[in-house]
LUMFI-969843 format. One record per residue: x, y, z of N, C-alpha, C, CB in turn; residue in three letters; residue number from 1. Coordinates in nm, 3 decimals, decimal comma. Each point is the difference from the previous one (the first is absolute). Glycine has a CB too. Layout:
// LUMFI-969843
<atom n_px="X" n_py="Y" n_pz="Z" ca_px="X" ca_py="Y" ca_pz="Z" c_px="X" c_py="Y" c_pz="Z" cb_px="X" cb_py="Y" cb_pz="Z" residuo="ALA" num="NUM"/>
...
***
This chain:
// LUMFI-969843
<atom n_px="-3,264" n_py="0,638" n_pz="8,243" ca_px="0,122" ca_py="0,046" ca_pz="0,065" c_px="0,004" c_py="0,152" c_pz="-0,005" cb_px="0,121" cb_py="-0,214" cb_pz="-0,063" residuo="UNK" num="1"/>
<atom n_px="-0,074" n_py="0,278" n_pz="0,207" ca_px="0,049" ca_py="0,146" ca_pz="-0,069" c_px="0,097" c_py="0,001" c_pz="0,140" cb_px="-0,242" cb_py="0,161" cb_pz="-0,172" residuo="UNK" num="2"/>
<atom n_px="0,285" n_py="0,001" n_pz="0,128" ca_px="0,072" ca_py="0,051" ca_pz="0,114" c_px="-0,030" c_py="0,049" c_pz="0,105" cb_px="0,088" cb_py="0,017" cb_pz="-0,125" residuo="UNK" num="3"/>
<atom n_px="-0,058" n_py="-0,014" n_pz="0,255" ca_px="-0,074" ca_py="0,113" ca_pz="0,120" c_px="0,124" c_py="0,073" c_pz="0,039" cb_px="-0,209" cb_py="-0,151" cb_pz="0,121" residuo="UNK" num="4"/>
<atom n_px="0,227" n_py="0,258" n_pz="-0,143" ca_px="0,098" ca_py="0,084" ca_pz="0,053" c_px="-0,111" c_py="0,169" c_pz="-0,011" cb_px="0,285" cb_py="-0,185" cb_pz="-0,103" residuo="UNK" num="5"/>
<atom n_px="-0,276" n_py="0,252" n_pz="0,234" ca_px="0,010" ca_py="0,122" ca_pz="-0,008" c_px="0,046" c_py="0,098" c_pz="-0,091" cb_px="-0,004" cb_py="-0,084" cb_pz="0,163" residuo="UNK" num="6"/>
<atom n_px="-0,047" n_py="0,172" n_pz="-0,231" ca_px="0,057" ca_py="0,093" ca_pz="-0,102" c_px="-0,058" c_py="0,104" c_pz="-0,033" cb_px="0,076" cb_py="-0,153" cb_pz="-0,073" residuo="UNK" num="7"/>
<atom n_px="-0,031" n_py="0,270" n_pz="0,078" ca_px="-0,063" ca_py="0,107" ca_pz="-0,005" c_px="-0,057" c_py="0,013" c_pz="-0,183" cb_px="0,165" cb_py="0,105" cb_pz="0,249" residuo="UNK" num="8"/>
<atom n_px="-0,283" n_py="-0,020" n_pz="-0,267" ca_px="-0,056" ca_py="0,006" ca_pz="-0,127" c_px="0,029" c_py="0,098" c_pz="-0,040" cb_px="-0,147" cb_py="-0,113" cb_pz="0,023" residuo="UNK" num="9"/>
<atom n_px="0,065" n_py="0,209" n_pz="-0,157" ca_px="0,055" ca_py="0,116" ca_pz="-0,080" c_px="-0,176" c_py="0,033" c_pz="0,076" cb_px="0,235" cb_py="-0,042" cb_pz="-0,291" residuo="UNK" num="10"/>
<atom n_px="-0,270" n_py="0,016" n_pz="0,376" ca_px="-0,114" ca_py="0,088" ca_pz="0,080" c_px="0,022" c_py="0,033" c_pz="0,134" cb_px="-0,153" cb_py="-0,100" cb_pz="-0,126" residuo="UNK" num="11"/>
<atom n_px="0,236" n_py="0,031" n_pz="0,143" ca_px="0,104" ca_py="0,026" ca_pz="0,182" c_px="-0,060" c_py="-0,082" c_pz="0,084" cb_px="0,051" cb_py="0,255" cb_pz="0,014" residuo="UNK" num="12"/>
<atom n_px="-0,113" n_py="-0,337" n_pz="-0,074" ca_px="-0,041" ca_py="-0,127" ca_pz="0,083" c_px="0,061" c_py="-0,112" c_pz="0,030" cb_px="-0,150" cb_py="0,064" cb_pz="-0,072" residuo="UNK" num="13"/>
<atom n_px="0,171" n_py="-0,209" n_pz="0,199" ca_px="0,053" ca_py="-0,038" ca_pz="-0,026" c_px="-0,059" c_py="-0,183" c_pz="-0,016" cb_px="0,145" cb_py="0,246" cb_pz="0,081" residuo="UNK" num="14"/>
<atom n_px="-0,098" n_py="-0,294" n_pz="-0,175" ca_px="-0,089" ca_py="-0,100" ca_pz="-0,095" c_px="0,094" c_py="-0,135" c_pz="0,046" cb_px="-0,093" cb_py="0,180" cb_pz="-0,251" residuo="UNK" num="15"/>
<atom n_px="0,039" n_py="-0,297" n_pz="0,310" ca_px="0,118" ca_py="-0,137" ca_pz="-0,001" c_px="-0,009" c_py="-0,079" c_pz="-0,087" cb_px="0,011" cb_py="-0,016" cb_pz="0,196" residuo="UNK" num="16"/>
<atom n_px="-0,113" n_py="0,010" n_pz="-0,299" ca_px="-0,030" ca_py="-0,152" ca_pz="-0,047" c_px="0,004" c_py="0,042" c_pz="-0,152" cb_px="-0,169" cb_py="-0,123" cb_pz="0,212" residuo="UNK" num="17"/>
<atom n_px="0,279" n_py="0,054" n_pz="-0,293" ca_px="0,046" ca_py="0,029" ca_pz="-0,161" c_px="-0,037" c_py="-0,163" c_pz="-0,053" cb_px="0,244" cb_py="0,220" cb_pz="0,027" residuo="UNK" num="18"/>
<atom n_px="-0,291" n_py="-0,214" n_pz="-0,131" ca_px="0,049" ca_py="-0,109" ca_pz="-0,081" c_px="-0,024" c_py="0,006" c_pz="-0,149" cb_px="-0,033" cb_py="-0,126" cb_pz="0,197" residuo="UNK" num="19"/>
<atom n_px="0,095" n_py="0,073" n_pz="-0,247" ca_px="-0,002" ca_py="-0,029" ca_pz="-0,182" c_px="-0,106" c_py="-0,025" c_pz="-0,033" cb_px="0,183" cb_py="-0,090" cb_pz="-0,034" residuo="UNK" num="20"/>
<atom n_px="-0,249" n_py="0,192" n_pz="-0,067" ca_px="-0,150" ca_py="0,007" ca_pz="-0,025" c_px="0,005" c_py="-0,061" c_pz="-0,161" cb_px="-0,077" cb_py="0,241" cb_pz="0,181" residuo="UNK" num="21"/>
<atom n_px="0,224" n_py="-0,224" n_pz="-0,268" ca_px="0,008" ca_py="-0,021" ca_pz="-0,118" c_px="0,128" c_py="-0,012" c_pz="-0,027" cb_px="-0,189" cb_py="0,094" cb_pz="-0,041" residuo="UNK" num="22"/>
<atom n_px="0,254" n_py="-0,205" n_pz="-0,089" ca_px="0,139" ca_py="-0,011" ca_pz="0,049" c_px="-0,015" c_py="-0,007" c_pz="-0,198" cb_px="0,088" cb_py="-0,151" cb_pz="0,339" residuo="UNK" num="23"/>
<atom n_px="-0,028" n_py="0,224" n_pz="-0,427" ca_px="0,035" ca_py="-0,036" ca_pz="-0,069" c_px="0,159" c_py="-0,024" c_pz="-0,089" cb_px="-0,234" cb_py="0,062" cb_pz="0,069" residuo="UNK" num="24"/>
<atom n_px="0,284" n_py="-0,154" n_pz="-0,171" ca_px="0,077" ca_py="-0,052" ca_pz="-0,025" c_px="-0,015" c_py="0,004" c_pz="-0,142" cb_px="0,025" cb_py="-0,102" cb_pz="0,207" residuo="UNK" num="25"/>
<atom n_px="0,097" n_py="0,169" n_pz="-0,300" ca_px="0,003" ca_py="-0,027" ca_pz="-0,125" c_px="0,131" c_py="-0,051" c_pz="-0,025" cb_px="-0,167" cb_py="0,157" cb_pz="-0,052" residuo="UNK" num="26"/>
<atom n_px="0,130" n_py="-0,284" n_pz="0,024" ca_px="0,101" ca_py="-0,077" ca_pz="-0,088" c_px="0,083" c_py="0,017" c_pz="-0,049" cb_px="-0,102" cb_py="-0,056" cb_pz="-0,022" residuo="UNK" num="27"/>
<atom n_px="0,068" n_py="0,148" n_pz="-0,076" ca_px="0,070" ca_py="0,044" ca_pz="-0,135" c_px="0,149" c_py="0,106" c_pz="0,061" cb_px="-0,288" cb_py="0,002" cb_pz="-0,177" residuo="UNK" num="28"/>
<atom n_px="0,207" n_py="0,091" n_pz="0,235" ca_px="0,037" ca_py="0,146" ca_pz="0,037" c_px="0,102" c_py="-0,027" c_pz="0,146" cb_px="-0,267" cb_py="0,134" cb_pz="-0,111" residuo="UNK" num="29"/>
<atom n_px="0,226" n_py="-0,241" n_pz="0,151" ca_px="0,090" ca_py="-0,033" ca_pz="0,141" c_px="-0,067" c_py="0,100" c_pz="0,103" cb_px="0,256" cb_py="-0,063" cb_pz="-0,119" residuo="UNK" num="30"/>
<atom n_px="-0,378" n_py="0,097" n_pz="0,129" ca_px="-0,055" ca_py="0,110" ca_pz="0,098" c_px="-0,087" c_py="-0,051" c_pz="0,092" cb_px="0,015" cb_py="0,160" cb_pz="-0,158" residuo="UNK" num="31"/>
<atom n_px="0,001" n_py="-0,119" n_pz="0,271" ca_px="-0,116" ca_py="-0,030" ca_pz="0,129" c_px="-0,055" c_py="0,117" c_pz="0,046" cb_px="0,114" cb_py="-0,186" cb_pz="0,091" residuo="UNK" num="32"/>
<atom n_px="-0,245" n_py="0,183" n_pz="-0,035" ca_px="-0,070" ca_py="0,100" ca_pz="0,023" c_px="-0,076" c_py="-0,063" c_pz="0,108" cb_px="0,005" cb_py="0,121" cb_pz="-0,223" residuo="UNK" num="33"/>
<atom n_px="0,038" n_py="-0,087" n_pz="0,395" ca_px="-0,121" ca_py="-0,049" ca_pz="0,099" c_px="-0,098" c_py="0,130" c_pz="0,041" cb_px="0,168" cb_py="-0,200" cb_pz="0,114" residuo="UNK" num="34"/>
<atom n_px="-0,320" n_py="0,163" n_pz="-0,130" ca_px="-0,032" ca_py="0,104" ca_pz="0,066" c_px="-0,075" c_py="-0,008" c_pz="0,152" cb_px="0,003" cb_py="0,072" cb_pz="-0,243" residuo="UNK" num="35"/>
<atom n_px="0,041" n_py="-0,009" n_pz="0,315" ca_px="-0,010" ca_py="-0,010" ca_pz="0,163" c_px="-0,104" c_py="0,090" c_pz="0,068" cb_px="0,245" cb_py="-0,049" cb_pz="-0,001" residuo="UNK" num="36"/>
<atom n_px="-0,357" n_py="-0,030" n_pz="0,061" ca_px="-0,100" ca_py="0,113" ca_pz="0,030" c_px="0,068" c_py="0,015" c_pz="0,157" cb_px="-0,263" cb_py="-0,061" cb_pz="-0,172" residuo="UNK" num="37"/>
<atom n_px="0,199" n_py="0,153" n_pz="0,207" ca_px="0,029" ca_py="0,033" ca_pz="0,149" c_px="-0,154" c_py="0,012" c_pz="0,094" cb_px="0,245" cb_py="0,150" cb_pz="-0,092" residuo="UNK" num="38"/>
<atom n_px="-0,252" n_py="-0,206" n_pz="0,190" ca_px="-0,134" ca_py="0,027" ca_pz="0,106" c_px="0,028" c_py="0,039" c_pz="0,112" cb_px="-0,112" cb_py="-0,151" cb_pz="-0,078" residuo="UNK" num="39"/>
<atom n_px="0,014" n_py="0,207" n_pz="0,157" ca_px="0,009" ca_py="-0,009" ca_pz="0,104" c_px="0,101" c_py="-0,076" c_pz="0,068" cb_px="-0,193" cb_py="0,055" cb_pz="-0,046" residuo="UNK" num="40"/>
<atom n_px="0,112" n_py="-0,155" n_pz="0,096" ca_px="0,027" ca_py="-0,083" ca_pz="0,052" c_px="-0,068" c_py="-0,161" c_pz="-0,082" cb_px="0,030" cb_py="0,208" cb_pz="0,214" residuo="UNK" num="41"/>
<atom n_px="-0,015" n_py="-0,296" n_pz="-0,137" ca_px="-0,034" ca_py="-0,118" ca_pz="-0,010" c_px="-0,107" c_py="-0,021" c_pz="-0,029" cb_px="0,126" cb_py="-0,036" cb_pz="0,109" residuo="UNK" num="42"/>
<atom n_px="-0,249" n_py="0,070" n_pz="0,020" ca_px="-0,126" ca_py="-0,016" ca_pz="0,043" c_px="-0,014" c_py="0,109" c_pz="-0,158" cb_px="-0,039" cb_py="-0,058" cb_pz="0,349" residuo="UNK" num="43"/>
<atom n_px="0,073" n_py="0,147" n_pz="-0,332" ca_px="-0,050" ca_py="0,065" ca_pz="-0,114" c_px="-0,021" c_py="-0,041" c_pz="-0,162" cb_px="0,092" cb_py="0,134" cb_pz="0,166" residuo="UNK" num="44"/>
<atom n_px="-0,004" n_py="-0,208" n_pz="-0,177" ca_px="0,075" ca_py="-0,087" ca_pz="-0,137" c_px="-0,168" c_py="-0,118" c_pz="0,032" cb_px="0,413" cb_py="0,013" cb_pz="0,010" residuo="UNK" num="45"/>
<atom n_px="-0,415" n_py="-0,062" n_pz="0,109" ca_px="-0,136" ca_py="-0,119" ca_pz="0,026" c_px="-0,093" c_py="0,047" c_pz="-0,010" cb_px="0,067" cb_py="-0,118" cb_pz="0,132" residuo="UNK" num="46"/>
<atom n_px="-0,134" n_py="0,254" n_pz="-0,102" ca_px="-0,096" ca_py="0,039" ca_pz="0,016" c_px="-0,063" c_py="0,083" c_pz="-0,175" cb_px="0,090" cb_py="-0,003" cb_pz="0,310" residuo="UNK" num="47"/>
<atom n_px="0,019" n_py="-0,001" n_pz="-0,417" ca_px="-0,050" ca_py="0,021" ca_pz="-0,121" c_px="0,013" c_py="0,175" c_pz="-0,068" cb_px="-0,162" cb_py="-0,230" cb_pz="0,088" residuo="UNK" num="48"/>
<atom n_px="0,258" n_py="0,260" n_pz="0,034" ca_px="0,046" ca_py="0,168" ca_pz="-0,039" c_px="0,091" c_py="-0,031" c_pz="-0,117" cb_px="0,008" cb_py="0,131" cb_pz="0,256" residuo="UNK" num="49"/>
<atom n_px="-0,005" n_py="0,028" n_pz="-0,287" ca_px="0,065" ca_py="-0,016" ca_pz="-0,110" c_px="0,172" c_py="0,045" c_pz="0,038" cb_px="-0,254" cb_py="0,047" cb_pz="-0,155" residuo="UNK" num="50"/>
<atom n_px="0,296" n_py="-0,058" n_pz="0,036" ca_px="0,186" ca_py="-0,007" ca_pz="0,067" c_px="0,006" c_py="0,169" c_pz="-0,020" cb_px="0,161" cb_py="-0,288" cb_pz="-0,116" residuo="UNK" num="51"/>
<atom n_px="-0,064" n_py="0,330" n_pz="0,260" ca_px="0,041" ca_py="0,160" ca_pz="-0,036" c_px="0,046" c_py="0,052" c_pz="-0,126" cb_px="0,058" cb_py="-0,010" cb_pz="0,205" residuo="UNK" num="52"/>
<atom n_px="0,036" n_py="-0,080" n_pz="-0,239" ca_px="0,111" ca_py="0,035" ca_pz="-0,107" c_px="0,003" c_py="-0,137" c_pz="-0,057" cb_px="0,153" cb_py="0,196" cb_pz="0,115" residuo="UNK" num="53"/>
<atom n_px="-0,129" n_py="-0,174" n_pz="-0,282" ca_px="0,052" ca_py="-0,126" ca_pz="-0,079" c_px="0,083" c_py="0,055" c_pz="-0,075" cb_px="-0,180" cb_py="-0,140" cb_pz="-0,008" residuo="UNK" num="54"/>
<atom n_px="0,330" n_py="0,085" n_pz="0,047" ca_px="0,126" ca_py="0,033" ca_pz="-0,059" c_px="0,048" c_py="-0,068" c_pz="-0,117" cb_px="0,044" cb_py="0,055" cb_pz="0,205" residuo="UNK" num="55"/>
<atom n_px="-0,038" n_py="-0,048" n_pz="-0,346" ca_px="0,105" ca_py="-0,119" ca_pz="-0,083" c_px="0,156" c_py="0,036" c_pz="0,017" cb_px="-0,186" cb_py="-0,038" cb_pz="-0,205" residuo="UNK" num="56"/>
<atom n_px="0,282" n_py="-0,074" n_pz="0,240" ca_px="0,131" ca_py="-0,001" ca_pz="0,048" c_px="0,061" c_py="-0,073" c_pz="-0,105" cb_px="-0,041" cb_py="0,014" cb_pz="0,244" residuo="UNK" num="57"/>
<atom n_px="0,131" n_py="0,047" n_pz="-0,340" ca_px="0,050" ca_py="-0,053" ca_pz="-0,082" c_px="0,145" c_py="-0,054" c_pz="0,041" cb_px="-0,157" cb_py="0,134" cb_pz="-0,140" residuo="UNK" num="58"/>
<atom n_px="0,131" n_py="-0,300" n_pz="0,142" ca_px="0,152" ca_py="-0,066" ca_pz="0,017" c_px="0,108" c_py="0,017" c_pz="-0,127" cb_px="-0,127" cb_py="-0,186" cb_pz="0,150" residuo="UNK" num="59"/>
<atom n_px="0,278" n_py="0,219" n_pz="-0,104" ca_px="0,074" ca_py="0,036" ca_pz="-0,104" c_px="0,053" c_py="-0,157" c_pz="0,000" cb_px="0,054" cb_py="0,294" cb_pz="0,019" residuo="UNK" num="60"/>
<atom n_px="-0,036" n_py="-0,194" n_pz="-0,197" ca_px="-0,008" ca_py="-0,146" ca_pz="-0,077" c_px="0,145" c_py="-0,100" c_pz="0,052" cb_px="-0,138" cb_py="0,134" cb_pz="-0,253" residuo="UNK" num="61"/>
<atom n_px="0,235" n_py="-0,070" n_pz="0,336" ca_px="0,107" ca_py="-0,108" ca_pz="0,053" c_px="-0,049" c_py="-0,082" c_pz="0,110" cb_px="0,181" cb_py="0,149" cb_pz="-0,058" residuo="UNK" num="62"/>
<atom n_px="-0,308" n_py="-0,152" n_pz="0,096" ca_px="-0,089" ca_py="-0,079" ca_pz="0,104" c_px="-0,057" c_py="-0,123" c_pz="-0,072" cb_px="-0,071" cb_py="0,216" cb_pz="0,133" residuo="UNK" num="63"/>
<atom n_px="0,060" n_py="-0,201" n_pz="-0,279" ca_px="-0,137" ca_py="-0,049" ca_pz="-0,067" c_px="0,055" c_py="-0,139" c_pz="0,057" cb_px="-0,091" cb_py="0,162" cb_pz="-0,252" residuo="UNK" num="64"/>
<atom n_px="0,172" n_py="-0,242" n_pz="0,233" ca_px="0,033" ca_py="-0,083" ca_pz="-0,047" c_px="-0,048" c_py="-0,137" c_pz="0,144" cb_px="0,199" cb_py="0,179" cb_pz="-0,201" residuo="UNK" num="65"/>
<atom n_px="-0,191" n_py="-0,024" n_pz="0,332" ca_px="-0,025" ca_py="-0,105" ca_pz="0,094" c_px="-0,130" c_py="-0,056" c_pz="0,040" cb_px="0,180" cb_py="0,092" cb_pz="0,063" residuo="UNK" num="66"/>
<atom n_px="-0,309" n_py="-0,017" n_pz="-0,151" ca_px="-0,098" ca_py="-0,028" ca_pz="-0,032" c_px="-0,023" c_py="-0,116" c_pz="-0,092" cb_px="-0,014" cb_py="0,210" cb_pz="0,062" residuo="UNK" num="67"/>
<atom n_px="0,106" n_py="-0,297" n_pz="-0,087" ca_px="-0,025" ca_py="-0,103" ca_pz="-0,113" c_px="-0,025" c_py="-0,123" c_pz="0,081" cb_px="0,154" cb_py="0,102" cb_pz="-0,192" residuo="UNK" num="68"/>
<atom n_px="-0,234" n_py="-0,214" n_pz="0,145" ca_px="0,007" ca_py="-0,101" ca_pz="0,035" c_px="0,009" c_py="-0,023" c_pz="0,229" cb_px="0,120" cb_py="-0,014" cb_pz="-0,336" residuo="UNK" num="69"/>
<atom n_px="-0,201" n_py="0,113" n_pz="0,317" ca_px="-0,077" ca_py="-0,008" ca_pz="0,156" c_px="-0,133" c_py="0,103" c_pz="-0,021" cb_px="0,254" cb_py="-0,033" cb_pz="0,175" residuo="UNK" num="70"/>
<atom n_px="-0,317" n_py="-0,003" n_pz="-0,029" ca_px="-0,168" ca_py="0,075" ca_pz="0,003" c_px="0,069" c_py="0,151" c_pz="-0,013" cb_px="-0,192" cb_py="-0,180" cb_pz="0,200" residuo="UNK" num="71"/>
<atom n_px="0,122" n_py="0,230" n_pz="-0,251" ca_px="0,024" ca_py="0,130" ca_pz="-0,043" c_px="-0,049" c_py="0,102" c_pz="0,103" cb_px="-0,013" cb_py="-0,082" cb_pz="-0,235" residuo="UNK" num="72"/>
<atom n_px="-0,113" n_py="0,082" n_pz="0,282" ca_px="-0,050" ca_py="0,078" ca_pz="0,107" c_px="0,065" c_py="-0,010" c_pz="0,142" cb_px="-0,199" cb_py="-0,023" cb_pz="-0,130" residuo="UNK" num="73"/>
<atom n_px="0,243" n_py="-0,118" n_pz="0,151" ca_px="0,078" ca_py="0,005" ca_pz="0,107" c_px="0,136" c_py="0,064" c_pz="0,014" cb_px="-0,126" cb_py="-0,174" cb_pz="0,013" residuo="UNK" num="74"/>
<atom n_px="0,206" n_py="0,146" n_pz="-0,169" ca_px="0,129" ca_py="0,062" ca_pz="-0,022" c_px="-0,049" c_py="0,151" c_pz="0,016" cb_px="0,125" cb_py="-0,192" cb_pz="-0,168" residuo="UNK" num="75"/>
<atom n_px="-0,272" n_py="0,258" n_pz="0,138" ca_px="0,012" ca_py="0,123" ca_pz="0,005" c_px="-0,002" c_py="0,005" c_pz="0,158" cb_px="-0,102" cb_py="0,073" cb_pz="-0,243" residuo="UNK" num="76"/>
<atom n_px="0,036" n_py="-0,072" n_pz="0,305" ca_px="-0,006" ca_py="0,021" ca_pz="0,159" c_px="0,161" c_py="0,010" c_pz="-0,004" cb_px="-0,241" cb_py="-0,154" cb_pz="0,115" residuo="UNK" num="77"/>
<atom n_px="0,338" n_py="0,040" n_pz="-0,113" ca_px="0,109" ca_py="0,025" ca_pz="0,043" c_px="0,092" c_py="0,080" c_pz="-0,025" cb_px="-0,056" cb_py="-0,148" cb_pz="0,027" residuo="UNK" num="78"/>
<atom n_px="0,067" n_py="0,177" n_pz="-0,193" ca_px="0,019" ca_py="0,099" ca_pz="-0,076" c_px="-0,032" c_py="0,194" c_pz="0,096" cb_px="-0,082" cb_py="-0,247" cb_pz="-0,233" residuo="UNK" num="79"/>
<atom n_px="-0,018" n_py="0,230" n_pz="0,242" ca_px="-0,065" ca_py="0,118" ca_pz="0,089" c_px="0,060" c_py="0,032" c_pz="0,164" cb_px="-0,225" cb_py="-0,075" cb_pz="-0,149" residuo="UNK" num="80"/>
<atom n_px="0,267" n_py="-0,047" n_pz="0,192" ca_px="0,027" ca_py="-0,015" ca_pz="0,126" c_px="0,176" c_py="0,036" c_pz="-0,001" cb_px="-0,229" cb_py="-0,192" cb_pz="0,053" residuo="UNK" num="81"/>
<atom n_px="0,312" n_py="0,174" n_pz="-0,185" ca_px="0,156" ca_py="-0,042" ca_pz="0,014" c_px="0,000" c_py="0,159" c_pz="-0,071" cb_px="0,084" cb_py="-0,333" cb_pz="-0,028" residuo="UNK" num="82"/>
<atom n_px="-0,167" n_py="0,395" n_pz="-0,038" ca_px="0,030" ca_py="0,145" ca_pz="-0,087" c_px="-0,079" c_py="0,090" c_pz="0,027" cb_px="0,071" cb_py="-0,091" cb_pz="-0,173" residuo="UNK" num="83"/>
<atom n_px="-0,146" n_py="0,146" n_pz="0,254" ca_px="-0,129" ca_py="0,105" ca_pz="0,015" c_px="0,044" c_py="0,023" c_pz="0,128" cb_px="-0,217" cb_py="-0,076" cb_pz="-0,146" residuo="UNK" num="84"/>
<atom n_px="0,312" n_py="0,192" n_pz="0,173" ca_px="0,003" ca_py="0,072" ca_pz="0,141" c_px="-0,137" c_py="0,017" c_pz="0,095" cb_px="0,187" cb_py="0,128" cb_pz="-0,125" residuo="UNK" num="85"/>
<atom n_px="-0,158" n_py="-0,205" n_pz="0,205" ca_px="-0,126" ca_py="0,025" ca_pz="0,118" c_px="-0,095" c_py="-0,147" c_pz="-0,010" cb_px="-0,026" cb_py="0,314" cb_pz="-0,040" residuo="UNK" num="86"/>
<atom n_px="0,054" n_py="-0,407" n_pz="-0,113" ca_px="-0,026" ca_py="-0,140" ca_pz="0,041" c_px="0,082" c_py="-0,090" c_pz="0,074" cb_px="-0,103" cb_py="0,029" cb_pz="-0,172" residuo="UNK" num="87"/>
<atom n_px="0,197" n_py="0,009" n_pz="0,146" ca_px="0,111" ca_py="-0,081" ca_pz="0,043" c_px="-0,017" c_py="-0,107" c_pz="0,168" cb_px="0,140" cb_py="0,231" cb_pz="-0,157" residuo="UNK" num="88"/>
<atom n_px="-0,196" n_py="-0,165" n_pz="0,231" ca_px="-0,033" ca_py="-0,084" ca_pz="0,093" c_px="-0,180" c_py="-0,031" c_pz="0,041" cb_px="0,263" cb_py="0,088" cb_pz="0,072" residuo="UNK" num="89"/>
<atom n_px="-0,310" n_py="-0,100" n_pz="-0,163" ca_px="-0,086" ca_py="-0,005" ca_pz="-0,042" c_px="-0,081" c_py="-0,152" c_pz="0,059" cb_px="0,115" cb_py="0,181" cb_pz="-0,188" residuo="UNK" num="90"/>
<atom n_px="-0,245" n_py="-0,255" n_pz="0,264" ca_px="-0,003" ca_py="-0,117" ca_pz="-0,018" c_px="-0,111" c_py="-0,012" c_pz="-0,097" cb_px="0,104" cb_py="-0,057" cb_pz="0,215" residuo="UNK" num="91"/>
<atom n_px="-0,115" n_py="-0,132" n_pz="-0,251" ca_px="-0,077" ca_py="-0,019" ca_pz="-0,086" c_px="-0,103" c_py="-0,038" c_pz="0,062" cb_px="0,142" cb_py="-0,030" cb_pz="-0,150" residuo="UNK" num="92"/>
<atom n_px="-0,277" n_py="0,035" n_pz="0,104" ca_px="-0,089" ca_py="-0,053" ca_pz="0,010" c_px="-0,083" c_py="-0,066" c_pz="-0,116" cb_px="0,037" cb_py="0,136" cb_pz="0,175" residuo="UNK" num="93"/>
<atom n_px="-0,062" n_py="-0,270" n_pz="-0,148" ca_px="-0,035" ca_py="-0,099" ca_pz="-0,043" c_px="-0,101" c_py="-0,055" c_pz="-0,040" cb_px="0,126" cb_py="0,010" cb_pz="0,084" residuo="UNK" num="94"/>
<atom n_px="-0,181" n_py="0,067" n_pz="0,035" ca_px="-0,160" ca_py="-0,079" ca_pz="0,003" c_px="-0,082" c_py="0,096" c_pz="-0,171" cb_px="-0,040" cb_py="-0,031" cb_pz="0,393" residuo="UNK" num="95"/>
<atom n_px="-0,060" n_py="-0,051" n_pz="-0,416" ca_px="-0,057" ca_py="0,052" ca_pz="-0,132" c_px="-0,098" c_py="0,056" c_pz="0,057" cb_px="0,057" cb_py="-0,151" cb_pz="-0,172" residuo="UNK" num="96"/>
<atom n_px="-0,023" n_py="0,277" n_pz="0,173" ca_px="-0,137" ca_py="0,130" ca_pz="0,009" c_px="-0,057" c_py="0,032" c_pz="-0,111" cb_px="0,096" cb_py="0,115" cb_pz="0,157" residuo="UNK" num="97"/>
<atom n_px="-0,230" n_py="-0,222" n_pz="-0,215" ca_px="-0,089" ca_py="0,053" ca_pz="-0,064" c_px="-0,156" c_py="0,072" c_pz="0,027" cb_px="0,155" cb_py="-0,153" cb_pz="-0,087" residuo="UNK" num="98"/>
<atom n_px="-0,157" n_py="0,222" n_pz="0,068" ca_px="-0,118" ca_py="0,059" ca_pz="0,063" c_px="-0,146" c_py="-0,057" c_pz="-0,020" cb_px="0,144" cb_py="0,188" cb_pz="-0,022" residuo="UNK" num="99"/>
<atom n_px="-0,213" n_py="-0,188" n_pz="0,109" ca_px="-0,127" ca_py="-0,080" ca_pz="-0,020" c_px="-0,107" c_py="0,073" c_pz="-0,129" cb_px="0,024" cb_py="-0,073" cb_pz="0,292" residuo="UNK" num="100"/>
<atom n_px="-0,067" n_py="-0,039" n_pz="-0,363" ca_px="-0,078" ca_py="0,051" ca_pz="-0,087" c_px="-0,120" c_py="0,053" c_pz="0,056" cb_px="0,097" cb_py="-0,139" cb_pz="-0,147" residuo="UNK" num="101"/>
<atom n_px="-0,160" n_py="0,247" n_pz="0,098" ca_px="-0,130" ca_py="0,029" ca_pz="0,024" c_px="-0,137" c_py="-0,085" c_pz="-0,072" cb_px="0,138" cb_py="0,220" cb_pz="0,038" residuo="UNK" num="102"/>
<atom n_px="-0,194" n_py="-0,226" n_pz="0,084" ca_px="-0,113" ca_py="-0,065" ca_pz="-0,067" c_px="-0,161" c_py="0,085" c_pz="-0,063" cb_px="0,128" cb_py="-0,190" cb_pz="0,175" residuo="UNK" num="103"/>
<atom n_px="-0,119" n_py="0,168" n_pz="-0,273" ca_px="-0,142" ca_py="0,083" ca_pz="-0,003" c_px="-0,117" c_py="-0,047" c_pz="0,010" cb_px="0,096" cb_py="0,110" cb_pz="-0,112" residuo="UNK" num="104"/>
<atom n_px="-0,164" n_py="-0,047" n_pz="0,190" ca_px="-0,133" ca_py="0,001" ca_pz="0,036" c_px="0,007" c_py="0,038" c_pz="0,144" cb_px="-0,079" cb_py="-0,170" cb_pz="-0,172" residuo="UNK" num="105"/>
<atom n_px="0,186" n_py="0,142" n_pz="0,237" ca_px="0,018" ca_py="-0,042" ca_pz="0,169" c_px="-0,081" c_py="0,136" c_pz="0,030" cb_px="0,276" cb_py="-0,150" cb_pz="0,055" residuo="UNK" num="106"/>
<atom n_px="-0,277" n_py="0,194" n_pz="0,071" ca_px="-0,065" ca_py="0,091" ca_pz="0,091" c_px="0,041" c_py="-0,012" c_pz="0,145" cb_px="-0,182" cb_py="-0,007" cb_pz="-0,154" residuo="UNK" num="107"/>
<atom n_px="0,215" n_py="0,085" n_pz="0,189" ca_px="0,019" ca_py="-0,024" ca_pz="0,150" c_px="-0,144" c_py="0,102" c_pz="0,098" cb_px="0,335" cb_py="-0,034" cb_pz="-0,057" residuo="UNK" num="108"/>
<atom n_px="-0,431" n_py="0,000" n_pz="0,030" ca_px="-0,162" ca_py="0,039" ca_pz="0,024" c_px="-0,024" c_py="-0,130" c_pz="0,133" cb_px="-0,105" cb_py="0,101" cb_pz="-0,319" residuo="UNK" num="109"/>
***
């Protein structure tokens, strides 16, 4: 899952495709931490580039709670989409962009 929305970068570029690269959760402390890479684009995210920017976004702790007892990565997407000026109309995308493994030995000879 990630996001596709347009957004300008801290290089003046402009990047559509975000998603949650790392989401952590402490128990104890009541703290969330998503971290959000940014790409290009899509094709770019498929093709095995690396992300422009990787942001950690710390959810305040009067959020924590709505992180309980649901998928957590999804609550973050939405989380991101209802509080992050410029996600807000944001769509999702779904499909699982994993990038193809490389094979070694191949050659294109």
């Amino acid at each position: 899952m990630a996001i596709i929305k347009e957004l300008d970068t801290k290089f003046g570029l402009q990047a559509s495709y975000h998603r949650i690269t790392a989401f952590n959760i402490s128990y104890t402390k009541k703290t969330i931490v998503l971290c959000v890479a940014t790409y290009l684009s899509k094709e770019a995210r498929e093709n095995n580039s690396e992300p422009i920017e990787e942001i950690d976004i710390e959810i305040p702790q009067f959020d924590y709670h709505t992180f309980l007892d649901v998928n957590p990565i999804e609550r973050g997407y939405l989380w991101l989409k209802e509080n992050l000026v410029g996600f807000e109309d944001a769509e999702d995308d779904f499909d699982s962009v994993e990038p193809s493994p490389l094979i070694e030995g191949s050659s294109d000879e």
